[in-house]
C-alpha positions in Angstrom: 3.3 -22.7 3.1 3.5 -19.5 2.2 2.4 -16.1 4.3 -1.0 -15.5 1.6 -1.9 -19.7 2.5 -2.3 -19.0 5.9 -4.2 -15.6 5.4 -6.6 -17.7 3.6 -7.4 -19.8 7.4 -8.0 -17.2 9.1 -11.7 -17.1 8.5 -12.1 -20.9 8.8 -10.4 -20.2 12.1 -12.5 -17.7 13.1 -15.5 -19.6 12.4 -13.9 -22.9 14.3 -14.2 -25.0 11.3 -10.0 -25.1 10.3 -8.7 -28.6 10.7 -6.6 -29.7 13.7 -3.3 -29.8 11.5 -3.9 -26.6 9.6 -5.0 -24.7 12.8 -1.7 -25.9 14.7 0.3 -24.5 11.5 -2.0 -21.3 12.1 -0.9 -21.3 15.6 2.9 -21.6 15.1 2.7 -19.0 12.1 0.9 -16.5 14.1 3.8 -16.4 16.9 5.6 -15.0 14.8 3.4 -12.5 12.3 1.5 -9.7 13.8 -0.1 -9.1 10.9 -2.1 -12.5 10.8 -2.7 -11.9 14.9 -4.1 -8.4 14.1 -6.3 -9.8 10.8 -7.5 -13.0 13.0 -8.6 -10.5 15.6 -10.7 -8.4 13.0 -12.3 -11.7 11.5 -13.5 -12.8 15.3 -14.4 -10.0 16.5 -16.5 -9.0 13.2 -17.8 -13.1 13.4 -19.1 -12.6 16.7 -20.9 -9.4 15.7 -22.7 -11.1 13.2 -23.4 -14.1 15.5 -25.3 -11.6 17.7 -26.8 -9.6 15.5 -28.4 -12.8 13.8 -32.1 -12.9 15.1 -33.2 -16.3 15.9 -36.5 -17.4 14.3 -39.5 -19.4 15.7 -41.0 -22.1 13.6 -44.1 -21.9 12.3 -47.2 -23.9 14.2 -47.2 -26.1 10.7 -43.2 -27.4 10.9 -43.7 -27.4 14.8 -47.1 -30.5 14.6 -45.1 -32.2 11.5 -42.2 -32.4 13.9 -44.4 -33.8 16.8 -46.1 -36.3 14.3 -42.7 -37.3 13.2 -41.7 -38.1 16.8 -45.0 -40.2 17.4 -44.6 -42.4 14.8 -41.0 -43.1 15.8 -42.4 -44.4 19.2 -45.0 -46.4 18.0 -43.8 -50.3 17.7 -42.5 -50.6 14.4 -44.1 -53.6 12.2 -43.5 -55.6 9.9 -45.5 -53.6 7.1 -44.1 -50.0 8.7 -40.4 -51.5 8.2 -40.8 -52.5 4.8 -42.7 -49.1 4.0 -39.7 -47.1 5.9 -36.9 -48.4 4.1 -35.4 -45.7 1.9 -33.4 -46.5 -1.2 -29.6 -46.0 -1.0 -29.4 -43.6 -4.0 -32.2 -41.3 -2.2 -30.4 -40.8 0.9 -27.3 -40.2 -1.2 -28.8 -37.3 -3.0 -30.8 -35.8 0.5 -27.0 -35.5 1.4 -26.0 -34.1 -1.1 -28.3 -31.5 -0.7 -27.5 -31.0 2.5 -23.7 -30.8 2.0 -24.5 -28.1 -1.2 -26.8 -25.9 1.4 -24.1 -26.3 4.0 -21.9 -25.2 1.6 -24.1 -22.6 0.3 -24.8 -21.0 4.5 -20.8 -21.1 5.1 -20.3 -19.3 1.6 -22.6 -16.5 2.8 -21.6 -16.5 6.8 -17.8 -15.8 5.1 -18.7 -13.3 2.6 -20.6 -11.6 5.1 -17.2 -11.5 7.6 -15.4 -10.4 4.7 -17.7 -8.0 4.4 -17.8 -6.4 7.6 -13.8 -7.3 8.3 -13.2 -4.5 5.2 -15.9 -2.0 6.8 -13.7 -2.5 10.2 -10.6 -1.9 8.3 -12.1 1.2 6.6 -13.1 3.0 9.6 -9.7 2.2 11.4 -8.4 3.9 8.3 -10.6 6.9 8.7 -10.3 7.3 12.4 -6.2 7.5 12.1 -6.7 10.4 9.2 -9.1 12.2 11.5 -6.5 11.6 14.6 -4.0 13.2 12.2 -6.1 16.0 11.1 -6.5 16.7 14.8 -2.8 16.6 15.6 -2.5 19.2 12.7 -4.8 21.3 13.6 -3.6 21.6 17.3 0.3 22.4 15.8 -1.3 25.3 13.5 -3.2 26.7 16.6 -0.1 26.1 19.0 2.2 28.1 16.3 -0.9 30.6 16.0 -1.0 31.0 19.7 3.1 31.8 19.6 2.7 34.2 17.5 -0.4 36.9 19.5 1.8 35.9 22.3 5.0 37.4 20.6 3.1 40.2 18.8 1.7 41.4 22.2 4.3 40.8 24.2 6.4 44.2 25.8 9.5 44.5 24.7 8.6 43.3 21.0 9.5 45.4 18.0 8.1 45.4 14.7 9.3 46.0 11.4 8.3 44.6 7.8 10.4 44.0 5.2 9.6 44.9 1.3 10.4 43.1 -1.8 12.9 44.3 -3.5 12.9 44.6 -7.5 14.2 40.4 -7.9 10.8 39.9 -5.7 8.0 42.1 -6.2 5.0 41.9 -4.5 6.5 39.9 -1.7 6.4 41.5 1.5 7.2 40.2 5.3 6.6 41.2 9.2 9.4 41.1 11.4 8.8 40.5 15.6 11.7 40.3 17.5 12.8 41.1 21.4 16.4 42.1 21.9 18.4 39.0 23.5 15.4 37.0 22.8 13.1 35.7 19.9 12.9 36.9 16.6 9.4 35.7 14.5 9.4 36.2 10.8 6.1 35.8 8.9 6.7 36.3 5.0 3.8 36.5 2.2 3.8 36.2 -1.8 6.9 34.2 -1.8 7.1 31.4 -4.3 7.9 28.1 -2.8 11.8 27.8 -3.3 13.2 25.0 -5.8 13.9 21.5 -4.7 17.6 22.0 -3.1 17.1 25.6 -2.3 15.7 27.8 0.8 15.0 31.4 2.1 17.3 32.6 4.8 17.1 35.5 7.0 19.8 37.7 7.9 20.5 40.3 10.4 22.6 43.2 9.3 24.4 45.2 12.0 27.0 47.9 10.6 26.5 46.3 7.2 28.0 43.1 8.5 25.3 40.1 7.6 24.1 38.0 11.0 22.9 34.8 9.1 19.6 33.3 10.5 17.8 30.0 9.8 16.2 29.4 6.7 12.5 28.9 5.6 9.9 28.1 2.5 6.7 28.7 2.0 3.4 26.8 1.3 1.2 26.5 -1.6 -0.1 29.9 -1.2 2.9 31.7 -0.7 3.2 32.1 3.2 5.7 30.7 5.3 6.8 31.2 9.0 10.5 30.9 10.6 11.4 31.4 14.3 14.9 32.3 15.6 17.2 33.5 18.4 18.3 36.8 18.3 22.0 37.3 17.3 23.9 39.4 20.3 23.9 43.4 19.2 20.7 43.7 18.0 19.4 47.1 18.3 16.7 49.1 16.6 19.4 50.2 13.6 19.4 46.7 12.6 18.4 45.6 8.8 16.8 42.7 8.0 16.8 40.9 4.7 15.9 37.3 3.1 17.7 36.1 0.1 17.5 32.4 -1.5 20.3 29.8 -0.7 21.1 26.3 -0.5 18.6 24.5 2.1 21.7 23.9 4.6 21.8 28.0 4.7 25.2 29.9 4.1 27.1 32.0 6.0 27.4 34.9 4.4 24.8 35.8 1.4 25.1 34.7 -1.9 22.2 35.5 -3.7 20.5 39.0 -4.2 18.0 40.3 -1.5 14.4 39.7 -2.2 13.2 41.5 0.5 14.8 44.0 2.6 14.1 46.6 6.1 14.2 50.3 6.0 13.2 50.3 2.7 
């Protein structure tokens, strides 16, 4: 059998109604695929939901005395005349049975759609509940990088600069924190997302000698944040400048500045 075949028991199974070979085929199969353990889980757990949610129903006082009278006429001493009246033709019992096996039929038919039913619902809000977890998790990395950031921006010992866009980059424009011997925190604005291969990259200019730094891109909008260690000699003469390179980063620059300190 093939992996779909025994997907296909897994609601008789869950319902009890698989045969003995098929179930012990189940049962070898699902040693070895979690995926049919974790779908057989969903099918029992969502089978014995419905089993308690099902309300059970009293007869009516009507079914209740024709059940009664049926019994008392079974304990009377049967006759002669009450045999001969009782005997049922073959070909109706046949067809009483065959009623019953198509309302059977019909009751499983429902009792499975119904798991299906519910099995997808379970499936759905799994599906939701790991989207919301993620949308959590993402939320709590912009807030920790937002919390960096104050933290840096009123910490002593921080200077701030901004950076300009040049003529290549109009409009674009940048804040620069950095601590001597420490952090440096770059938060750029109006710069185009870079093309597939390529990336901004910082540099630190001492004595007109480029310091390169890491590289960056922005988002949708524009904005984009880098964070990185403060080349040794540093001081407050220092120009800053982001040009657009390979995503690796270079060494020395090889494109024009787009934005540029002290301008």
């Amino acid at each position: 059998m093939v992996h779909d075949d025994y997907k296909e028991m897994l609601p008789a199974r869950a319902l009890s109604t698989l045969a003995a070979d098929d179930r012990a085929a189940l049962n070898e199969h699902l040693l070895v695929c979690a995926e049919c353990r974790w779908e057989l889980e969903t099918w029992e757990a969502t089978a014995a939901t419905l089993s308690l949610s099902t309300t059970p129903m009293e007869p009516s006082p009507n079914v209740r005395e024709r059940i009664l009278e049926q019994v008392r006429e079974e304990r009377r001493p049967a006759t002669a005349e009450d045999a001969g009246a009782r005997v049922v033709p073959f070909r109706s019992q046949s067809r009483t049975m065959s009623y019953g096996l198509v309302a059977a039929g019909v009751i499983c038919s429902i009792l499975v759609g119904w798991i299906a039913l519910m099995a997808r619902q379970n499936r759905a809000a799994r599906a939701e509940i790991a989207r919301l977890n993620q949308e959590i998790q993402s939320t709590d990395a912009r807030l920790t990088h937002q919390r960096e950031i104050v933290a840096m921006l009123t910490s002593r010992g921080t200077t701030i600069t901004t950076l300009a866009g040049t003529s290549t980059m109009p409009g674009a424009e940048a804040m620069l924190a950095y601590e001597p011997k420490g952090v440096a925190m770059l938060i750029a604005k109006n710069l185009p997302a870079a093309p597939v291969g390529k990336a901004y990259q910082l540099w630190f200019i001492v004595d007109n000698k480029p310091l390169p730094g890491h590289t960056f891109n922005t988002d949708a909008s524009g904005d984009g944040t880098m964070q990185d260690s403060v080349p040794v000699g540093i001081t407050n003469k220092a120009i800053f400048a982001v040009t657009m390179e390979e995503s690796g980063g270079a060494s020395s620059p090889t494109g024009p500045i787009l934005l540029r300190s002290g301008l």
